[in-house]
Structure formats: structure tokens, C-alpha cells
N, C-alpha and C positions, 0 to 999 in steps of 0.2 A: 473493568480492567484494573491492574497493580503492577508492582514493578516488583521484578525479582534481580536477584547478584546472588553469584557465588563464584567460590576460589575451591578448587582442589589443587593443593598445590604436593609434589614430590619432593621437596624439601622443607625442612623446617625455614618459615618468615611470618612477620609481624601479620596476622591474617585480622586480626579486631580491627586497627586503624585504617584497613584495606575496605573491609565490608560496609564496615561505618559510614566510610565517605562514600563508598559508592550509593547504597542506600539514602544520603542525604541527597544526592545530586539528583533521584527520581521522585521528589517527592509531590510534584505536583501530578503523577501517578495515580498516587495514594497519599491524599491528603488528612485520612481519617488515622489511620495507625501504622507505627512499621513494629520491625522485630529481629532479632539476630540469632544466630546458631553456631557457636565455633568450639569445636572437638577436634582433636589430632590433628591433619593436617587440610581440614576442612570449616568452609567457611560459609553460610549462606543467610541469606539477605532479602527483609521483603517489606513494602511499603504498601498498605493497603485503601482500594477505593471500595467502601462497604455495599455493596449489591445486594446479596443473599445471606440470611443471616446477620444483621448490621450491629448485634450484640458481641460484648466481647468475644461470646465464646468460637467467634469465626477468627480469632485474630490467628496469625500466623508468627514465623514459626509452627506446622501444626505435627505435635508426637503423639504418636500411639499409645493406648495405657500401658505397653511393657517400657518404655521408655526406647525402644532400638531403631526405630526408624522417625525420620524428620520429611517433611515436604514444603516446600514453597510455591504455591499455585498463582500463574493469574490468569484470569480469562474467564470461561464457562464453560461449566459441564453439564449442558441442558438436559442430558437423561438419567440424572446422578438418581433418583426418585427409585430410577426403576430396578438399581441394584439394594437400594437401602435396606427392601424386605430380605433380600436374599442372606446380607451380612447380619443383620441381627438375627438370621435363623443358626447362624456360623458361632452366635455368642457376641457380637461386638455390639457394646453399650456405649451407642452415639451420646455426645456429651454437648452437639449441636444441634441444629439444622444444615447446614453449611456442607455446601457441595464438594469443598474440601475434604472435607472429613470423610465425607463418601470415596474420593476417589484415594487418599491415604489407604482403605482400609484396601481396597480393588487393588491396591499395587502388591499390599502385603500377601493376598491371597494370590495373587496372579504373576505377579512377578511383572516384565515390560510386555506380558502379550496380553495384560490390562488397557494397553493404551488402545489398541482395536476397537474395544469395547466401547471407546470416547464418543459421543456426539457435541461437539464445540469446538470453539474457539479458545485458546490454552497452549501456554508455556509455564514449563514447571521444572523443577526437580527436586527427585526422590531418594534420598542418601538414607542408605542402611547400613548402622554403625558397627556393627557385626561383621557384616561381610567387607567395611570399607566400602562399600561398593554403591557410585552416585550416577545414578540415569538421567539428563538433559533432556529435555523433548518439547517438542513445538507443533503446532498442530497443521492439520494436513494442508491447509489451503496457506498458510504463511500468516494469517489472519495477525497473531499474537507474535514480534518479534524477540530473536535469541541474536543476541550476537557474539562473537567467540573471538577469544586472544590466547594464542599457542605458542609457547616456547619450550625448550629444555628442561626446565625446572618446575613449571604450572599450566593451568589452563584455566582461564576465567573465564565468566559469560555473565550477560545481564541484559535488561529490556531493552535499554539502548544503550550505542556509544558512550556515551556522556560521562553513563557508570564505570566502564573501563579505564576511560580518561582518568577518572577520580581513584582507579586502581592504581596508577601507575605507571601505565601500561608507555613503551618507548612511541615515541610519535613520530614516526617515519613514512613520510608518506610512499605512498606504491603507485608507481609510476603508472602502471599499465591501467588499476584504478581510475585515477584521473583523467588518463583519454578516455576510457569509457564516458568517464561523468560528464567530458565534455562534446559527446558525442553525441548522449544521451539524455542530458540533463539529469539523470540520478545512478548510483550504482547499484547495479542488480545483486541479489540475494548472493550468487558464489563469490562476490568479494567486499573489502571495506577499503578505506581510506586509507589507513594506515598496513604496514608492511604485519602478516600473521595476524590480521582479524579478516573476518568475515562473517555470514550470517548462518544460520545453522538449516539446512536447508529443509523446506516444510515437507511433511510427510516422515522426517526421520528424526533420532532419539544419539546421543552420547552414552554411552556404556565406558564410564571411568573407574577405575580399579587401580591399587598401589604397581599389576602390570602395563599401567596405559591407558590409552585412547581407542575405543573402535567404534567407529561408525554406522548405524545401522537404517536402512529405508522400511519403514512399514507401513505406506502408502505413495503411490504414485496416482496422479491423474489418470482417469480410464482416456481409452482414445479409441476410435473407430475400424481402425485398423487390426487391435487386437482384440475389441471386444464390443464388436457390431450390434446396435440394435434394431430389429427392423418392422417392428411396431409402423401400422399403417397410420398415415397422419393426424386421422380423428384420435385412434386410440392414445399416442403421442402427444396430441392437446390434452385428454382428457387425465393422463397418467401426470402429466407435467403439472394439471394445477392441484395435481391432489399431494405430490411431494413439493410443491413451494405454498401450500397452504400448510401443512406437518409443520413445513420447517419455521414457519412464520411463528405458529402456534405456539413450538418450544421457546422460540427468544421472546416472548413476551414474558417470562418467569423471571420476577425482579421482586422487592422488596421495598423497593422505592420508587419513588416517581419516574414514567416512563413513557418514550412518543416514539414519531416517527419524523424524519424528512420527510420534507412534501414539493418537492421542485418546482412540480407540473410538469415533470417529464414521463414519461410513461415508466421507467423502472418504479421510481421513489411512489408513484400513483398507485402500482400494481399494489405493493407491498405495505400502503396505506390501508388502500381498498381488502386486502384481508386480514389484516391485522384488525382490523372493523369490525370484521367478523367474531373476535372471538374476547371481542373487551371492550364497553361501550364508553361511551366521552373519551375516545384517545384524543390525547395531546397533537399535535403536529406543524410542523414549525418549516416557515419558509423566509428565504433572503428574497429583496427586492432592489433595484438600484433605480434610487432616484432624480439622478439625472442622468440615466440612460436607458429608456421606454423599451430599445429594443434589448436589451439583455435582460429585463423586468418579466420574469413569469411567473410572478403572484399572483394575478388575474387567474393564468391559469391554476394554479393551486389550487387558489380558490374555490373556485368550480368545481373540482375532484374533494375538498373539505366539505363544501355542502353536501357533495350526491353524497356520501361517507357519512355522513353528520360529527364529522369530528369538532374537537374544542382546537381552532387552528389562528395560530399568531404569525403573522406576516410583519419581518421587522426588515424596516427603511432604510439602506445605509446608504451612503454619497461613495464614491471617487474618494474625496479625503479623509472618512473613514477608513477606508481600507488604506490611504495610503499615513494615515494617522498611526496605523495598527500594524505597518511592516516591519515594524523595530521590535515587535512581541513575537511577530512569525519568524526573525530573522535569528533571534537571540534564543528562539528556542533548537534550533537546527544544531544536532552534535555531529553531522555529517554531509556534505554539501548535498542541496535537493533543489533542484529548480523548477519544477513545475510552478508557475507563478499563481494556477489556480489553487493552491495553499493556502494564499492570502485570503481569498473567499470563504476554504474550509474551516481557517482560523477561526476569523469572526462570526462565522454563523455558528462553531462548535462554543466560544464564548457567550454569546447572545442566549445560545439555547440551554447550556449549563445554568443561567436562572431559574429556567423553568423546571428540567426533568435533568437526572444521571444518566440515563440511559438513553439513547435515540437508534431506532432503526433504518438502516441506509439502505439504498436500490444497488448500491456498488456491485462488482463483477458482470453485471448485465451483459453489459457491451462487448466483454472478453468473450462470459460464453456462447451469448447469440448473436453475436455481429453486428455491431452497432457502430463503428466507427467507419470514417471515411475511408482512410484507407482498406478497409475489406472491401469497399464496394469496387476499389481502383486495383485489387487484386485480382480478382472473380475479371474484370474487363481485361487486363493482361491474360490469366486465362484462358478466357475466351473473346482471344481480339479478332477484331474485324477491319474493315476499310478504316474508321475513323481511327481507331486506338492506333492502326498504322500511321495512319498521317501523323496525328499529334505528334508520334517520336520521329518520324520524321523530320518536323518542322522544331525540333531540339533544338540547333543555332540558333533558330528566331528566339523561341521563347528565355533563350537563354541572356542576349543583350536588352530584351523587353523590361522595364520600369515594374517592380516585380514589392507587392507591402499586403500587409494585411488589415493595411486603414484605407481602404478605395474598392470597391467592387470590380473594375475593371485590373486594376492594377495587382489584386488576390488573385484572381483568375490569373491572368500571367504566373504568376507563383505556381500555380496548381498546375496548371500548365507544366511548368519547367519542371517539378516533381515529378510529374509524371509521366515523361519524357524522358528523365535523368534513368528512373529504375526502370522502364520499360527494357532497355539494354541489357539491366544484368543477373545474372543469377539468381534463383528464386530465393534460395536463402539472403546473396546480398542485398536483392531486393527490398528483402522483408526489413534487413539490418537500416537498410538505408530510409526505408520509409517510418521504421519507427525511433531517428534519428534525428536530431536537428544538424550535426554537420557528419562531415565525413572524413576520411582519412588524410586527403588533402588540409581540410581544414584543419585541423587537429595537428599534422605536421607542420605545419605553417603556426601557430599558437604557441607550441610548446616547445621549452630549449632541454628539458629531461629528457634521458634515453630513455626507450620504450623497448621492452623486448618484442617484438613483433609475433613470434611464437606464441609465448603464453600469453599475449593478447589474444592473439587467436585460437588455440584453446580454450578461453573463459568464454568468446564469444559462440562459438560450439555448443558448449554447453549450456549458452544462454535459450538459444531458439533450436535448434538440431537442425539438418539437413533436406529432409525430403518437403516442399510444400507442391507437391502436385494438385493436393485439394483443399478446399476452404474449411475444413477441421483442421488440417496442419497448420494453418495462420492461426486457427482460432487458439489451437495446443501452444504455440509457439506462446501467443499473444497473455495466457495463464500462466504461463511460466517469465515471461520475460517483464511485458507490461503493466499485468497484474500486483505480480509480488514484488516487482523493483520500484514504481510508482504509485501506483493506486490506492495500494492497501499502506504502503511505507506512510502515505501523506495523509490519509484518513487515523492511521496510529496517532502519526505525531502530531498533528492539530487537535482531534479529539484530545488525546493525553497531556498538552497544554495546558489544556483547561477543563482538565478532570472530567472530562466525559465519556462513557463508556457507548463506545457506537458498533452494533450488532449488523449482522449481512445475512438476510437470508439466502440469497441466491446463490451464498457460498456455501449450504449445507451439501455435505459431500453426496451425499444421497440423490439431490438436485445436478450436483456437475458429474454424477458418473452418468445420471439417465441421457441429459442433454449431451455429454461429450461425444457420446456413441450413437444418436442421432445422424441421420445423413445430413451433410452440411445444405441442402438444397431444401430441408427444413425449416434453416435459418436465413437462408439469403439467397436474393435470385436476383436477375437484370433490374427487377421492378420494386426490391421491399428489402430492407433489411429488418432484421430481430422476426423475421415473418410470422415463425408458430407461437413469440410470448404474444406480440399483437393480438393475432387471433384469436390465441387460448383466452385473454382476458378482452377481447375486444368489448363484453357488455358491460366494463367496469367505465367507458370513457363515451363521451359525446363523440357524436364523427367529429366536428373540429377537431378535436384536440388526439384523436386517436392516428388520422394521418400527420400532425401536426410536425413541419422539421423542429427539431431543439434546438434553440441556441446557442447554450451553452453560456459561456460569461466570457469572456476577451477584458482582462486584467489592461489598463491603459499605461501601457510598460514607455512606449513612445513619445505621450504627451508629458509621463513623468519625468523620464530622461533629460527631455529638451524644458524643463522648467523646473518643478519643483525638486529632482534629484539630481540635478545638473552639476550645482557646487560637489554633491557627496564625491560625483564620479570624476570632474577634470580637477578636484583639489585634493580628494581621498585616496579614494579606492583604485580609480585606475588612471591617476597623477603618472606620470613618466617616472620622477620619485620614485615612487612606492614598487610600482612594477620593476623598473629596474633594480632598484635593491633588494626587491623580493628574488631574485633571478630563476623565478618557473617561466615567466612568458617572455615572447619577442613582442617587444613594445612596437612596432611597427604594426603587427597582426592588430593588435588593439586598440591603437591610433584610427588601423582602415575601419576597424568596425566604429570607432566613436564617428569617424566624419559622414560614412553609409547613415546615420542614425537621423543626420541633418540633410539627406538628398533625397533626390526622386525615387531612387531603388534601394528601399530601405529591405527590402528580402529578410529574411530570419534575424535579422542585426540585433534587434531588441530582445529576440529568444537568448543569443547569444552574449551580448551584453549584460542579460538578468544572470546569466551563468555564471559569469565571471562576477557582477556585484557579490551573488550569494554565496561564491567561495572565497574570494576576498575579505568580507563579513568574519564568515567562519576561520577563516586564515587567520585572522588579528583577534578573535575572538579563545583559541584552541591553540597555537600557534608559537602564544607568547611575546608578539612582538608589539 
């Protein structure tokens, strides 16, 4: 990965000092090289982490020998290889190796229906000086982010926030953003932070010209509905591990040192176990926590490093490690994100940066095959019976019941009341509400900004869509909502921290159009979730470990709170002081949450609370106060 910035702006302004700083602000990006480009009323910008080609001649800025076209690439272009023959039969005298350079030449012969041809991960743009005319694009799964600031006068865009801040750019927050965020814990891809930014949405490209802005989609996710596949379930196994071994195979094309994650979960396992295949003594690297046995799946790793025979590093951290290392995860956020599992990403993307630039991750699994909790509590609304009626039934109970995610029984209650709460409503509110930590009550209750209710609800529309009659529409919703607004946003920015470039096979588009069109009764049934990757790799794992639940990592946001982060939040961050002079939140909402945090029914309080730390953070941070 690299960082790219550019400015097309419709009137003449200062565009050097503009790119400059934005480029300085990514530079832990691309800590090897940057480069600038500024002609007429264009400006672009690129900081480079050397992958492919790690000699000057990949550096960017990259022109063409006539001089008329400029590109700024970051990402991969895994099948660059396979047009190179084709251009040098055309006359073009590569001056690299560098995938760049490949895909430079494919824009000039092809124009934007070059970008079809992509297989990666990639955000770029392409400005032809001739024409005026500069193409944006971002690659189909959201992979590599674009983000955009639109006014009157310009349009800017770059890898992250951070860079537009350092454009400029007015800092207004948007209302309707922020209930999201706090709804949510992060903001989804169709909006930003601030009022005219947002993300440039995957699968489509900008086509900017001295007449404007247009929009353009050249990929959307397949889905089931319009393009059915109906492959018998052997054939389906057998089709599935032959496009997520391809796809494994292309991201191994590095230049430099390279591994994989190795959880011991079954995704990161899978994509271990064939990346084995095709390059021996891989690297692989797993976190362990050591003083809490049950979040520790190194043992498991382990296991799956041996059958594998990889060269695999199991590194140790505590509790105050991670909580040592929240000020590097905190200070690096140019947008509030609260997934607290971050902090874990951080430091094992730090830890592992010693070793290799590159790491391959299991990520998107879950989305496409069903792997999270809530699908399995979908699929049982679906198809309720006596007990799923009782539960919501017994809604008031569960609702005054002693409700934490530090007590077994007292989780249970939690899940309970979850699950009771959506049982009621709408499939889409449902979906909204389960992949949610508050709700609209809450959120009204929090916030003293007006919220236009409308175009909230229009963004949210267009976050998940309407119909979930069946468990591909959770799953569709769940790539488009939870995917690109969290998963992949958090794996960017903690990798790009600390300069490590992390690769997703299971998000080869070739892979999520076979699977998206799959019957969902492939993936998940009363008895199994991720059903057909199981199977299809069921010989890669020990039965232990192949029924084995996950368990993920539980970040100790609670015991922080109430001891070690205690002073930050009753003298800092969320002081009466501060809040009240901030005037976004009703200090009462924030009070109930601080004292919930000290009782019996601590329910989501600490999700919620981390929310508020890590915009508050970013508030004082971005803010100026």
C-alpha cells in the first residue's frame, strides 16, 4: 500500500502548499519515497511503501515517455504480468518492472474500461494533460480507501482524511454522520465526518473534467437474486477452493519480505494452509495474550504452523501492552472509529512490520460465509419456532435483568435482550439494530445537534437496502455495510500505521461473485455456520480445531475505565467541563453512562463510552481545541 492526494481544482489556488502538506501527513503510508505533480489547475500527490519493483524506477509521480499522461497508484495490481506482453507488442518500452507502469500504459490504450481489466486491491488516479481530464478510482471491494471533499470551486481526494485536513478542507462537522458513528461505532463508506466529504464508493471511478464531476459504477457485488448459481454442493466445494487457492497464489507477488496471519482461527488457517502451497518457509505471525489463557489462540496457531511447516512467530503481549499502545492507535485515527478491536490490529500490525511488509489476512470471511453471531440469530427469526417466540416474549424480563459482557450469566441476559429487542422489528431495522450498539433513542438522548431525520434515513438506505427475506440479503447487506465501513477501514489504518501492507484473499472479486450467488443454505444452517469454507478445507485442520468456537479477543475496556483510564475520562475527556463546553452532548446521557460503568448492569456502557473516548480524542486532536 501508499498514499495518494490530489486536487483538481476550477479555479486558480495555491495547489503546491496544498499537496505538499497533504502528502506529508501520509507518510507513514509510504515511508520509502513520495513525489508531486502540479500543471494547470491540478495537483497530485504520492508517498510510496516499495512492494514491487523497490528500485527508483517504480517511484511515482509515474509519466508516460510522451510526457501527457501522469498516474498515482496505490495498492496491487496482481495481474499486471499478464498485459505487459501484450503492451510491448503495442511499442511500449517499460523503463521498470513495476505494476504501475503496467497499469499507466492500460489506461492510455484503454481509457477507464481499463479499470475492468484490474485484478487487486488499488486506488489511484489517472490525469491526462491533454484532455484535462483526471479519473479517481478505487477498487471493487473498498479494499484501498478514496476519500472526497466537494465544493464550488475543487474537489480533493486522498487515502485518508488526515490528507484533506492538511488541505484545508472547512471542518464542519455533519450532523447526521455523527449519529451514525454513534450508533455504529464507525462511519460507513457514503459519508465522512465532516459536512462534503465522504468515501468514494468501491466498485466506482470519478471522471473529472474543466466540465465537472460524474460519477461512474463499474462493479457492484453479485448477489443471488440476479445472478444465481446453482452448482451442486460438491461441485461448489470443489469450484470454491480452486478460486480461493488462484487468488491466494496472485497475492503472494512481492519483492520483499512476506507472511501471513495465523490466528488459529479457521479463516487466517485456511489462507495459511494454501499460501503453503505455493512458497515454502512462509513467515506467519500470531498475537497471544498473556494474562488471558482464554483469549490466547497461539497454541492454536501453532498446530496449523506445524501441519503447514511454516517459519511462525507467536509474540506475547499483556493487557498493558495494549493498553501502553492506545495513544499510537488513538493519535492515528483522522476519523472517529471505535471498534476497540483496533488496538489488537495495531500492535500485532507493529510487532509484525519487523518481520515482513506484507501479511496476508483471512478478513471478509465472516461477511461472505456467515460467520458472525448475529447471522446465526437472523436465520432463527427467520425460521422461529416455540422457543424464539418465548424469548421475545419474555422482552420485559430480559430487559430489567443485570445485563455485562464480564459474567457468563449476566452476557446471556445481554443476548437475551438483543435478541428480543429485534425480534419485533422490521427485517431491515432489525439488521440496523443488530449491527448497532445503540439506537435511536439513544442517540436522541446523547446528542444536543440537530439531526435531519430524512437524510439520515436515506444514508441509512443506502447502507444495507431493504429486502432481507433471506440470508444472502444479511450477508449482501453485511459487504456493503460492515465490511467496508469497519473491517476493512480498521485493517487500512492499523496496517498503514505501521507501514504494513495486508492482502485479503477472500476478497478476490472472482471469489465474492462465486460465493455471493451461492444458496445461503450453503453457508449456514440451524447447526453450522461458514458450512461449505469448513468443508471445502475441512483436511487442512485437526477435528479439534476445525469445530472449534473462536474467540475472538474482548479488548478489557471495563477494568480499564474503572482503574487505569479513570483520571483520563472523570478529569479529561468526559469531565462535565469539557462536555459541557464542548456543547455536542447532554452531560446527563454521559454521566448515566459513566455511573452504568460502576454497577451491576453495565450492558453496552463500555462499547459506548469507548465511543465517546475515541471522539473526544479525535475532537481535541483535529478540532483545535
Amino acid at each position: 500500500m501508499c498514499g495518494i492526494a490530489g486536487i483538481y481544482s476550477f479555479k486558480d489556488i495555491d495547489l503546491e502548499s496544498k499537496i505538499k502538506s497533504a502528502v506529508a501527513s501520509l507518510e507513514s503510508r509510504g515511508p520509502d519515497s513520495n513525489g508531486f505533480f502540479v500543471r494547470d489547475n491540478v495537483a497530485l500527490g504520492h508517498t510510496r511503501l516499495s512492494i514491487i519493483d523497490t528500485s527508483d524506477a517504480g517511484s511515482q509521480p509515474f509519466m508516460d515517455a510522451s510526457g501527457n499522461y501522469v498516474l498515482v497508484f496505490n495498492g496491487e495490481f496482481y495481474n499486471h504480468n499478464d498485459f505487459r506482453e501484450e503492451l510491448i507488442a503495442d511499442g511500449v518500452k517499460f523503463t521498470s518492472k513495476s505494476d504501475t507502469e503496467v497499469l499507466l500504459y492500460l489506461l492510455i490504450k484503454y481509457g477507464s474500461s481499463a479499470i475492468e481489466k484490474l485484478n487487486g486491491c488499488f486506488a489511484f488516479a489517472f490525469y491526462d494533460i491533454r484532455k484535462k481530464e483526471c479519473l479517481v478510482v478505487r477498487d471493487r471491494m473498498g479494499i484501498n480507501p478514496v476519500v472526497l471533499y466537494r465544493d464550488d470551486d475543487k474537489i480533493m481526494f486522498a487515502s485518508e482524511m488526515k490528507a484533506l485536513i492538511a488541505m484545508g478542507i472547512p471542518k464542519e462537522i455533519d450532523n447526521e454522520a455523527l449519529k451514525t458513528y454513534f450508533q455504529l461505532n464507525y462511519i460507513p463508506t457514503n459519508q465522512g465526518i465532516f459536512k462534503n466529504t465522504r468515501k468514494l464508493r468501491p466498485g466506482s471511478f470519478l471522471r473529472i473534467t474543466p466540465d465537472g464531476v460524474e460519477e461512474h459504477s463499474y462493479y457492484s457485488i453479485l448477489n443471488r437474486r440476479t445472478s444465481p448459481i446453482d452448482d451442486d454442493y460438491e461441485t461448489a466445494k470443489k469450484r470454491l477452493r480452486e478460486l480461493l487457492a488462484a487468488s491466494v497464489q496472485r497475492r503472494l507477488i512481492a519483492d520483499v519480505p512476506l507472511g501471513c496471519f495465523l490466528s488459529g482461527g479457521i479463516d487466517s488457517s485456511i489462507i495459511t494452509g494454501l499460501a503453503s502451497q505455493f512458497t515454502s518457509k512462509l513467515n506467519t505471525f500470531s498475537v497471544g495474550f498473556s494474562d488471558n489463557k482464554y483469549f490466547d489462540e497461539t497454541d492454536c496457531a501453532e498446530i496449523i504452523a506445524k501441519r503447514f511447516g511454516t517459519n511462525h512467530t507467536a509474540f506475547k503481549i499483556s493487557s498493558k501492552d495494549l493498553l501502553d499502545n492506545i495513544l499510537h492507535t488513538l493519535d492515528y485515527l483522522d476519523e472517529p472509529f471505535a471498534d476497540s478491536s483496533a488496538l489488537a490490529v495495531d500492535i500485532l500490525s507493529k510487532l509484525t512490520r519487523t518481520k515482513v511488509t506484507v501479511a496476508l489476512s483471512g478478513d471478509g470471511a465472516d461477511e461472505l460465509f456467515s460467520g458472525y453471531n448475529k447471522h446465526s440469530a437472523h436465520l432463527r427469526v427467520m425460521n422461529a419456532g416455540l422457543k424464539e417466540k418465548t424469548v421475545a416474549a419474555f422482552a420485559p424480563v430480559w430487559k430489567i435483568m443485570p445485563k455485562s459482557r464480564n459474567s457468563k450469566i449476566a452476557n446471556t441476559f445481554r443476548q437475551l435482550d438483543r435478541f428480543a429487542s429485534g425480534y419485533k422489528l422490521s427485517d431491515a431495522e432489525r439488521y440496523w439494530r443488530w449491527a448497532s450498539i445503540g439506537d435511536d433513542a439513544y442517540t436522541d438522548r446523547l446528542l444536543k445537534c440537530k439531526v435531519d431525520g430524512t437524510v439520515f434515513g436515506e444514508r441509512k438506505s443506502q447502507c444495507i437496502g431493504k429486502d432481507f427475506s433471506d440470508m444472502n440479503d444479511v450477508l449482501y447487506a453485511d459487504m456493503h455495510l460492515v465490511l467496508q465501513g469497519d473491517m476493512l477501514t480498521k485493517v487500512d489504518m492499523m496496517s498503514m500505521a505501521n507501514s504494513l501492507e495486508v492482502r485479503v484473499p477472500f476478497l478476490d472479486h472472482t471469489v465474492v461473485n462465486y460465493v455471493s450467488c451461492l444458496p445461503s443454505s450453503y453457508k449456514i444452517d440451524s447447526q453450522s455456520r461458514k458450512k461449505i469454507l469448513r468443508e471445502t478445507f475441512a483436511d487442512f485442520f485437526p477435528p479439534e480445531l476445525l469445530n472449534r468456537r473462536k474467540h475472538g479477543f474482548e479488548v478489557p475496556l471495563l477494568k480499564w475505565f474503572n482503574n487505569e483510564l479513570y483520571d483520563l475520562i472523570e478529569n479529561d475527556l468526559l469531565s462535565e467541563k469539557f462536555v459541557e463546553g464542548q456543547g455536542l452532548f447532554n452531560y446527563n446521557e454521559v454521566l448515566e453512562l459513566k455511573n452504568r460503568l460502576r454497577s451491576n448492569n453495565v450492558g453496552d456502557a463500555a462499547a459506548k463510552v469507548w465511543a465517546l473516548i475515541v471522539f473526544q480524542w479525535w475532537w481535541k486532536r483535529n478540532m483545535n481545541l
